[in-house]
C-alpha positions, 0 to 999 in steps of 0.5 A, a space after each residue: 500500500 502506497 501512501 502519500 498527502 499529508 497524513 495530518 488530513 486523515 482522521 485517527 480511524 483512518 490512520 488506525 486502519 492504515 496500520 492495521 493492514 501494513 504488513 509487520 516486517 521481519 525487523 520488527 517480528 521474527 518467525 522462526 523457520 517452524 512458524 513459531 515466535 522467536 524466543 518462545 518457539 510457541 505456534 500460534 494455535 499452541 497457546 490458551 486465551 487463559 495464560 499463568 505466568 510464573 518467573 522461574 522456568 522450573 515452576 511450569 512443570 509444578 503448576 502444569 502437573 495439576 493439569 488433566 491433559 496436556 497437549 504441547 511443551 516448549 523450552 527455549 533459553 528462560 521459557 518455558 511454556 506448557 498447555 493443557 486442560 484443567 476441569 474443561 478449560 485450556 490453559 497455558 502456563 509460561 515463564 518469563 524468567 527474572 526482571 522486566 526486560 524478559 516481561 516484557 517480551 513475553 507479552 509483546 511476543 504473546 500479542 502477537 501470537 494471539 492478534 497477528 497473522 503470522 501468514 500474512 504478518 498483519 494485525 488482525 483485525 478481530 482483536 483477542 483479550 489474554 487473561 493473564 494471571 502471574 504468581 510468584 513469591 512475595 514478602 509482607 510487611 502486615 504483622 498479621 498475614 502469616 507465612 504460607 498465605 496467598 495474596 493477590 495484589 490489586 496494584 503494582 508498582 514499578 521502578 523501571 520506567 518501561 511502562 513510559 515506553 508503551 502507548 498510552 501507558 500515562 492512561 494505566 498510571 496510578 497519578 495520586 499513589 505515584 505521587 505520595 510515594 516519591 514524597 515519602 521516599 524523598 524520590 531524585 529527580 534523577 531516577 525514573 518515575 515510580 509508577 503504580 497499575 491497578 490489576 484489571 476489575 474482572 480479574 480482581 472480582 474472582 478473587 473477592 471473597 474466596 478467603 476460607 477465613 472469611 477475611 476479604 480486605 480489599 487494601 491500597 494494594 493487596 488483597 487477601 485471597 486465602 489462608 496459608 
């Protein structure tokens, strides 16, 4: 596709649609020779719309043992992925290793497995919405929540400044929290900002209430999901 004019005259749906179809080129996605994405060697049809994140490769094995069937396996560098079915819904549990440069492209590379046609390398135009959950460990400061108990965070915080990078990013940004922590903190001017993200409402709504203790606290920022 040819474009030319002064692409300022064009309305923002326009310029949207433009993009949709331009082909993604081999630069900016690699496919390797099987038709997988390049570093989780996973095949578009191989990965589940519910996604279990963990960091530590090994932990793949532990969460994916409790699966009733599974139907692919992959290993490269730090990731690992496997998916299968649990009680009738297909799941896929995938490490990302340590920090959020490896985070990071996970997520790019499960967007794009999920919402482009490794054929024709252009965005689909039927977008698909991952369900994403990470577990991993954690250290508490409450007195009162033992060692052994599951929580779930409502809200993340972030030192890196990556989120910066994405668009719109600004929009996902917790302003009032980012602002009370620098003060108390005594933050440089120097660093990258802090910045806070809630965790998405249907996602944080399956875990109302699911404390077997009873104690459903909802805090600025954890939530008590279960005993030890």
């Amino acid at each position: 596709m040819e474009i030319s004019g002064n692409i300022a005259n064009f309305g923002q749906t326009t310029i949207q649609t433009i993009f949709m179809f331009m082909r993604i080129p081999e630069s900016e996605l690699i496919i390797n020779p099987d038709g997988t994405v390049f570093h989780l060697h996973l095949l578009p049809e191989e990965l589940a719309e519910n996604i279990i994140l963990v960091g530590d490769p090994s932990r793949v094995a532990l969460v994916s043992a409790f699966f009733d069937s599974v139907e692919s396996h992959r290993e490269n560098r730090e990731f690992f992925s496997t998916t299968g079915t649990y009680k009738g819904k297909r799941i896929t549990v995938q490490s990302t290793g340590i920090g959020t440069d490896t985070v990071d492209i996970v997520m790019a590379e499960l967007d794009a497995l999920a919402n482009v046609d490794f054929a024709t390398r252009e965005i689909k135009q039927q977008k698909k919405t991952l369900n994403l959950l990470r577990i991993g460990t954690c250290g508490a400061v409450q007195p009162d929540i033992p060692l052994g108990a599951f929580i779930y965070s409502e809200i993340s915080i972030g030192c890196d400044g990556l989120l910066a990078w994405y668009k719109d990013g600004e929009k996902l940004m917790l302003k009032d929290y980012e602002a009370a922590f620098k003060a108390h903190c005594g933050w440089k001017d120097g660093l990258a900002s802090p910045y806070f993200v809630k965790a998405g409402e249907e996602m944080t709504s399956r875990f109302r209430g699911t404390d077997p203790d009873g104690d459903d606290r909802l805090r600025s920022g954890l939530l008590r999901a279960a005993g030890p």
